[in-house]
C-alpha positions as CSV (number, residue, x, y, z in Angstrom):
1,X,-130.1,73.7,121.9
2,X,-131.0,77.4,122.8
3,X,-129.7,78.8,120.3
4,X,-131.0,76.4,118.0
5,X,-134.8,76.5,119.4
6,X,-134.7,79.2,122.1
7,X,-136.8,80.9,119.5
8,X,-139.9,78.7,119.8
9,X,-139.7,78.7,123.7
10,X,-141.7,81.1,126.0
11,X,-139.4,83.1,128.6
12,X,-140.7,80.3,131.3
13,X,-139.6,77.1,129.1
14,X,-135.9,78.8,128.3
15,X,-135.4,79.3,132.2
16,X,-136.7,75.7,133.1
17,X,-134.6,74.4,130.0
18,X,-131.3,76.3,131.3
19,X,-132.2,75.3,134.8
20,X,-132.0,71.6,133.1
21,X,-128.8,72.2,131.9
22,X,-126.8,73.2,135.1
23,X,-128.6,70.1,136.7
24,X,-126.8,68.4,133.9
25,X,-123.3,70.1,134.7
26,X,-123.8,69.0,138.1
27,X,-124.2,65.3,137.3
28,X,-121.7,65.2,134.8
29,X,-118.8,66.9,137.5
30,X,-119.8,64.4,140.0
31,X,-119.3,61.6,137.3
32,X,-115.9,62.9,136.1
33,X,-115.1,63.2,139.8
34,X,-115.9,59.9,140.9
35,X,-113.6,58.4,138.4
36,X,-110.9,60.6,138.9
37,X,-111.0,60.4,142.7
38,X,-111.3,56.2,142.9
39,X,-109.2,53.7,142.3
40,X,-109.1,51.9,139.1
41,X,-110.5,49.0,140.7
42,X,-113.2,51.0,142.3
43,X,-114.0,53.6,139.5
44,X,-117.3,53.8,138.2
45,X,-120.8,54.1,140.2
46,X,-119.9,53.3,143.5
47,X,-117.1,56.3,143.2
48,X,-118.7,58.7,144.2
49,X,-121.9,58.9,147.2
50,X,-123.8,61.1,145.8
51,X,-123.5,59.9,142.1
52,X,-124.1,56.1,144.1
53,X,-127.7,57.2,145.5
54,X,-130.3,54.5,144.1
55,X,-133.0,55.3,142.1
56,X,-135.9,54.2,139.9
57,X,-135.3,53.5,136.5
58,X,-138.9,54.1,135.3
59,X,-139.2,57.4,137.1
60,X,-135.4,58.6,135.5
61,X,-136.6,57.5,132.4
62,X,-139.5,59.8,133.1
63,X,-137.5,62.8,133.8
64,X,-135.0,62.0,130.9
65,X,-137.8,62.3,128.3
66,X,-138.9,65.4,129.7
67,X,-135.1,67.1,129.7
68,X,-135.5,65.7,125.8
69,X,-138.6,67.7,124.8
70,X,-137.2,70.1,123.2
71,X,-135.5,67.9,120.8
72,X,-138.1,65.8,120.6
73,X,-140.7,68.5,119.4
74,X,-138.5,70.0,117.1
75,X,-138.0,66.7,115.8
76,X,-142.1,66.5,115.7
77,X,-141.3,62.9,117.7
78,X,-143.2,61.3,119.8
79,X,-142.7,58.6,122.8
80,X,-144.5,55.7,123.8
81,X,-143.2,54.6,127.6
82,X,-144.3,51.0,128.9
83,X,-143.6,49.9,132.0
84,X,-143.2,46.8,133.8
85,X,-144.1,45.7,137.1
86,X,-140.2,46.6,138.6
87,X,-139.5,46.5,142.4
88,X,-136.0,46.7,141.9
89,X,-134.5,49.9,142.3
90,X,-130.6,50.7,140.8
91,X,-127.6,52.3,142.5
92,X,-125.5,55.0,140.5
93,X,-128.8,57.5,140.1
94,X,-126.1,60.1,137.4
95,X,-124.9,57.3,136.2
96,X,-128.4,55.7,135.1
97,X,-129.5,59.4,134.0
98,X,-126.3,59.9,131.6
99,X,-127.0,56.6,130.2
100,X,-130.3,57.1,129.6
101,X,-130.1,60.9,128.7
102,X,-127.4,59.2,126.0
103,X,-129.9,56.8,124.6
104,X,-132.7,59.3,124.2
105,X,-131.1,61.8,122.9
106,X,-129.2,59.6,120.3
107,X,-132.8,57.9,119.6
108,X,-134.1,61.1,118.9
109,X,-130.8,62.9,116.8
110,X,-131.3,59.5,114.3
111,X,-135.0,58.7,114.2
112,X,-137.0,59.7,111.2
113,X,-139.0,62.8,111.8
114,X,-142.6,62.0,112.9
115,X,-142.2,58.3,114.5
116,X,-142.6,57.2,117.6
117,X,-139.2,56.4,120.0
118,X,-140.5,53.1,122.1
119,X,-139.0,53.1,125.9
120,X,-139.5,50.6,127.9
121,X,-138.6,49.5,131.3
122,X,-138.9,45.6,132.7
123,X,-137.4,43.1,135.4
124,X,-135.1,40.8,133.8
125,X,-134.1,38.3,137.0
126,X,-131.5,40.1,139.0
127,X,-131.2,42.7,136.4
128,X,-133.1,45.6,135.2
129,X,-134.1,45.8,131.2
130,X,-134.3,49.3,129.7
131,X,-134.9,49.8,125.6
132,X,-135.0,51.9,123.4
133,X,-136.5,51.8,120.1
134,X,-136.3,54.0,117.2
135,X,-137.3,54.0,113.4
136,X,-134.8,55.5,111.1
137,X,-132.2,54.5,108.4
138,X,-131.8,51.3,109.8
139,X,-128.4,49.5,110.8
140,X,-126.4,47.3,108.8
141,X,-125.6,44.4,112.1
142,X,-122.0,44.7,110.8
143,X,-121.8,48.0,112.2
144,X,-123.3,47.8,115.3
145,X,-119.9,48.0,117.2
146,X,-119.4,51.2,115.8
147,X,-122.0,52.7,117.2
148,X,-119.9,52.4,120.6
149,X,-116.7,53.0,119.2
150,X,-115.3,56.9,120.5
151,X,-116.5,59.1,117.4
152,X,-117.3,56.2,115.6
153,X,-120.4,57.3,113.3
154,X,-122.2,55.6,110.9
155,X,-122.3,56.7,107.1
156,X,-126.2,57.5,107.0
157,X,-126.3,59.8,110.1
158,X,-122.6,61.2,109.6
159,X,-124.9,64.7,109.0
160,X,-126.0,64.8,112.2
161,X,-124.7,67.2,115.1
162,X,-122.9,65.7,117.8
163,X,-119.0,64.0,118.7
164,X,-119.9,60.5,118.4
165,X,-119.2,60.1,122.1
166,X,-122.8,59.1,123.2
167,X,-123.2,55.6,122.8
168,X,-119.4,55.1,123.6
169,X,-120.0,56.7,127.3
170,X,-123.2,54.4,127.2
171,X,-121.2,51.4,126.9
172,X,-118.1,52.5,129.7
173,X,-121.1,53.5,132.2
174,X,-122.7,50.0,131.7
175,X,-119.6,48.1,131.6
176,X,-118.6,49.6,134.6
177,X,-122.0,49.0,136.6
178,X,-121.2,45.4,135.7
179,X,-124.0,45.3,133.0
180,X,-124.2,44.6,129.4
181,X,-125.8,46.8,126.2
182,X,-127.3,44.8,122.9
183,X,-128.8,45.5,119.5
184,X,-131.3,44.4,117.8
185,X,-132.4,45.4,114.0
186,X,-135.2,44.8,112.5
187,X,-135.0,46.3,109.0
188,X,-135.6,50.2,110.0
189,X,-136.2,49.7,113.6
190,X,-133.4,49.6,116.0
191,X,-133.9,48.6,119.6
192,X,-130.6,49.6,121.9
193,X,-131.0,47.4,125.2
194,X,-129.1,47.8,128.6
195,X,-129.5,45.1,131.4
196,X,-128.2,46.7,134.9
197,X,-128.2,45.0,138.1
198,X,-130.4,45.7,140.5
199,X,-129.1,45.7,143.8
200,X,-132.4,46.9,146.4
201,X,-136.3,46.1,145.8
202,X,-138.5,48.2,146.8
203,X,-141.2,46.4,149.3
204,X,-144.5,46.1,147.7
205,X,-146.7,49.2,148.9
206,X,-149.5,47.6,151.6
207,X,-153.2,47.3,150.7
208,X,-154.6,50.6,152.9
């Protein structure tokens, strides 16, 4: 992405941007750790206590979009981020940011230039709701379980940049957080959902 934009960023946005990217590192190391370190039965989000801490999905969603800017600009994309009334907070805080950083950036690599990528955040009973919604080619439904196939890629963004790995690592993260990832198309839109359990709630913040 530097090289590829570092041109249109003042000294200040390269150094936050490479700052963003050894935060990254960091995450990613203490996700590979965790699954190499556990147990098969216990790999996954409670692997590792750091990687475990809970968060807020909103606020990582938040953060994500802002580690996406760059891409997003260049892309001359914009967001639109609604937001439920969620107490619930998740465990696995790297884990809900690679999954989400995964979304985003995909959303934004396949959108067509100058739409809006919807992201939205909502209770769902015991579980958490987070979509994503782009506007692009649009998806034949018969090869939505590509999309989270290793490499898989479909035939009208095979130009794109990128290993095809996203949405697969999507799908392991969520599986293994004991939650589930959808599809929905509508024509060109394309909504990617992922339900993960909530397992705190935040108490509700007292009238002062």
């Amino acid at each position: 992405m530097l090289e590829r934009y570092g041109e249109q960023m003042s000294a200040i946005e390269r150094a936050d941007f490479a700052g963003r990217i050894v935060r990254q590192s960091e995450r990613a190391t203490r996700l590979v750790r965790g699954y190499l370190q556990a147990p098969d039965d216990q790999a996954g989000p409670g692997a590792d206590a750091h990687a475990s801490q809970p968060c807020q999905p909103a606020e990582v969603l938040t953060a994500v979009v802002e580690e996406c800017s760059l891409l997003l600009r260049a892309r001359t994309l914009d967001t639109e981020l609604t937001i439920g009334d969620v107490r619930q907070v998740i465990e696995g805080a790297d884990y809900v940011h690679r999954i989400l950083l995964n979304l985003v950036d995909n959303a934004a690599k396949f959108a067509a230039p100058s739409t809006t990528i919807g992201l939205g955040v909502r209770a769902d009973g015991p579980a958490v709701a987070i979509e994503v919604t782009s506007t692009g080619h649009g998806i034949d439904p018969g090869e939505v379980a590509v999309m989270f196939e290793p490499g898989g890629r479909l035939p009208a963004g095979a130009a794109a940049p990128g290993t095809g790995l996203g949405l697969a690592i999507v799908a392991d993260l969520v599986a293994s957080a004991g939650g589930s990832v959808h599809v929905d198309v509508d024509g060109s839109r394309t909504t990617v959902v992922v339900a993960l359990p909530a397992v705190l709630e935040r108490a509700p913040v007292a009238a002062g």
